[in-house]
C-alpha positions in Angstrom: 54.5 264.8 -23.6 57.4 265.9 -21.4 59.6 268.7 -21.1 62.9 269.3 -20.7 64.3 273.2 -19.5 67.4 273.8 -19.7 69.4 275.4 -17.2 73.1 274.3 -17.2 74.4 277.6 -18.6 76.7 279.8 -16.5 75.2 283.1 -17.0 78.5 284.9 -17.9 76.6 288.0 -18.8 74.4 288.3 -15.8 77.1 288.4 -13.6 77.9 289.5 -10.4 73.9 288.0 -9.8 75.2 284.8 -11.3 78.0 284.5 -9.2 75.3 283.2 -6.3 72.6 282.0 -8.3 71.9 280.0 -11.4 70.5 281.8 -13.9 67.2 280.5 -14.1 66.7 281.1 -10.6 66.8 284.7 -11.0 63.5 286.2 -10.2 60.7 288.4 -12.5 57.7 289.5 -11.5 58.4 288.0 -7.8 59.5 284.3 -8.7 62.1 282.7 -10.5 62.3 282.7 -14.6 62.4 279.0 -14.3 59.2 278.9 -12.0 57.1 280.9 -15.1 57.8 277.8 -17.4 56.8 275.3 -14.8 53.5 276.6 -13.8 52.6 277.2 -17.4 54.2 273.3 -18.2 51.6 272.4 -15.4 49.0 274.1 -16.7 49.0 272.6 -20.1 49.4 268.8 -18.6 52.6 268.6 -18.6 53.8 267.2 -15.2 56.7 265.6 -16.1 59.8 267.6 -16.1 63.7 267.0 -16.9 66.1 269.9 -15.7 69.4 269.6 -16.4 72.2 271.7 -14.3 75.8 272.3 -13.9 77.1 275.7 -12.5 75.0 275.8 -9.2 72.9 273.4 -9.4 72.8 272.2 -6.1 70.7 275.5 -5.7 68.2 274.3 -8.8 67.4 271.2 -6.1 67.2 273.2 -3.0 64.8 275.6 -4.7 62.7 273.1 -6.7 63.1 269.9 -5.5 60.8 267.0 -6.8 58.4 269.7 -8.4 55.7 268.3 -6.0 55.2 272.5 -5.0 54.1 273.1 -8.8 52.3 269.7 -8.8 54.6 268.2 -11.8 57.3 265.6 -11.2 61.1 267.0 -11.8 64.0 264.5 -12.3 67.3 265.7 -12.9 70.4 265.4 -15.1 73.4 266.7 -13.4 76.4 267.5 -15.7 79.8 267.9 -14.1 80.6 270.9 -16.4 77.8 272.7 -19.2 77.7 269.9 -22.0 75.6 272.8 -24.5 72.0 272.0 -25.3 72.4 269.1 -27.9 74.9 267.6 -25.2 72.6 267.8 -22.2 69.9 266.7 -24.5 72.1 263.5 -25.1 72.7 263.1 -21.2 69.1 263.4 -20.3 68.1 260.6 -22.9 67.2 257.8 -20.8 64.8 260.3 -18.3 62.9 261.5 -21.3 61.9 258.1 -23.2 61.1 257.3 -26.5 58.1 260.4 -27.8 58.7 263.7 -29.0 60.1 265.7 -26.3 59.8 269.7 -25.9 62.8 271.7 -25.1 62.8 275.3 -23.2 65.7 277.5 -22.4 65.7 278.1 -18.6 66.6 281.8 -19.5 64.2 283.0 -21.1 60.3 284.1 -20.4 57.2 283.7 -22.5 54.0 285.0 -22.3 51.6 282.3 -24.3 49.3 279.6 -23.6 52.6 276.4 -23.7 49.1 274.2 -24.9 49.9 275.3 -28.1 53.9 273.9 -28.1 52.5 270.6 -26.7 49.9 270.1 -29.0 52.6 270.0 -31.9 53.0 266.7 -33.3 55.9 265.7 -35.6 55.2 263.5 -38.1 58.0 262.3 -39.8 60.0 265.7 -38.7 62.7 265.3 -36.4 62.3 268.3 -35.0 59.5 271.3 -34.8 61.6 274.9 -34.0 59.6 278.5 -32.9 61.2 281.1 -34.7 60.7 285.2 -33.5 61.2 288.3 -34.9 64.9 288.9 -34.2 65.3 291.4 -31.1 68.0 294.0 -31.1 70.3 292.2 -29.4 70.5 289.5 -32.2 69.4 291.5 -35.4 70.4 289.1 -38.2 68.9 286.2 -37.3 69.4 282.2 -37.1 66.8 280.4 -40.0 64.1 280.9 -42.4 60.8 279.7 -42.5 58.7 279.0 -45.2 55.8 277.0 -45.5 56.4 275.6 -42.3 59.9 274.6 -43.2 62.5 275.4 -41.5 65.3 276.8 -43.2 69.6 277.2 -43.1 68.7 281.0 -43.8 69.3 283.7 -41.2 65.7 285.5 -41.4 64.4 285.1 -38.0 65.5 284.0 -34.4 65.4 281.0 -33.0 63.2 280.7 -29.5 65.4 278.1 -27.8 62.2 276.4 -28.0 61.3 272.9 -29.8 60.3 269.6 -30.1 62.4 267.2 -31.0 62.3 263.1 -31.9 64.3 260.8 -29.3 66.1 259.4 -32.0 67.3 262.1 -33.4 69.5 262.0 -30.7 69.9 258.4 -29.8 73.3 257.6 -31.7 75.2 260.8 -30.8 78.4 259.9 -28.1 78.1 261.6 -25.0 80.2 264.8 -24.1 79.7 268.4 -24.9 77.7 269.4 -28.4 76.3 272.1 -30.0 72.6 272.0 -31.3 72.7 273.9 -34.2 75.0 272.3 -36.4 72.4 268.9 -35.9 69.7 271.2 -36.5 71.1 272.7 -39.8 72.2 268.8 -41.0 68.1 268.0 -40.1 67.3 271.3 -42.3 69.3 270.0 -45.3 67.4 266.3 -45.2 64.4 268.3 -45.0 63.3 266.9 -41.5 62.6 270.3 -39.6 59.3 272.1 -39.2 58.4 275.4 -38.0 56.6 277.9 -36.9 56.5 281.7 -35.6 55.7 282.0 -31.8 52.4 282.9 -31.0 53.4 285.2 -28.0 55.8 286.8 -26.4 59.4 286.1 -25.6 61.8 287.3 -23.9 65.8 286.5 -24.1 66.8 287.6 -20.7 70.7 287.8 -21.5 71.7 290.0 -19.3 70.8 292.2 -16.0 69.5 295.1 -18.5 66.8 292.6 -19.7 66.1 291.0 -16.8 65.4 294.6 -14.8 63.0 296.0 -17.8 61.2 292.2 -17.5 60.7 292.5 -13.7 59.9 296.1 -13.7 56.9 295.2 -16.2 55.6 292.7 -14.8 56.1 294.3 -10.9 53.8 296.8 -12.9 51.5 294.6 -14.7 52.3 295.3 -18.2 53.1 291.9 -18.9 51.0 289.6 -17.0 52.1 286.1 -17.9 49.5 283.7 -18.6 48.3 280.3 -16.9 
């Protein structure tokens, strides 16, 4: 399977640090918050990566280059200007083929074995979503999940993580698009799965979150796995 992270956002929140950095490239626990997602990507097989960028990317290259430092293979899909996740998704098409893809947002962290996102098959689903308790910062919620349905119900939060079915995509027209309109059309044929993430996660949404992250895991109360 690949995997496409996503990190073409701005990072309006996080500024001034985003005014010199992309987002993902801020660090926790002594790296970037992109770098957690690919060593765990690596360590559960997956070695080949899309990253898409836009404000900053340039850096995104510099940093990471061809991935050969994390032993995985990175190819990139530049946007001129953010084209929001269902937009890059579009964009990246032809670099991530024709099987079930996973999708990670490049802002955020998560503390679980990624074997158990890449061992999710879809069936006849278009896409598979990973829902969390909602965190403060987002208390009412995105979808409901029942009976590993996903559901047009705000109940829980969705991860910015899933897998999704090429051709779910395949007849949209390039430019910017939201995903969760697509997702909540999927919902009503019935065509998205679901589950509750088995670990932690972390929306790191601005320089608040981002400082209590680092200052755990500087301390060791949230050692990430491999």
């Amino acid at each position: 399977m690949k995997a496409m992270i996503l990190a073409a956002g701005r990072g309006e929140r996080m500024r001034p640090l985003t005014d010199l950095l992309p987002k993902p490239l801020l660090a926790v626990g002594g790296k970037p918050l992109i770098a957690h997602h690919i060593e765990k990507l690596a360590a559960a097989g997956v070695t080949e990566l899309v990253i898409n960028h836009a404000w900053l990317g340039h850096k995104l290259v510099e940093a990471l280059g061809d991935g050969r430092q994390f032993g995985v293979q990175i190819q990139w899909s530049a946007e001129e200007t953010a084209l929001e996740t269902a937009g890059g998704i579009v964009q990246a098409l032809p670099l991530l083929g024709s099987e079930p893809f996973l999708v990670i947002n490049g802002d955020t962290w998560l503390d679980l074995d990624y074997r158990t996102l890449v061992n999710q098959a879809l069936g006849e689903d278009l896409a598979h979503l990973w829902l969390v308790p909602n965190p403060p910062q987002h208390p009412h919620g995105d979808f409901a999940l029942q009976a590993g349905r996903v559901q047009d119900a705000p109940a829980l939060t969705f991860s910015g993580v899933g897998i999704y079915h090429p051709a779910a995509f395949a007849d949209l027209p390039a430019g910017a698009r939201k995903l969760a309109p697509l997702l909540r059309a999927w919902m009503a044929q019935g065509r998205v799965g679901g589950a509750l993430l088995a670990g932690e996660w972390r929306d790191i949404g601005t320089v608040e979150r981002l400082r209590e992250l680092d200052d755990e895991l500087q301390a060791g109360a949230a050692q990430p796995h491999n």
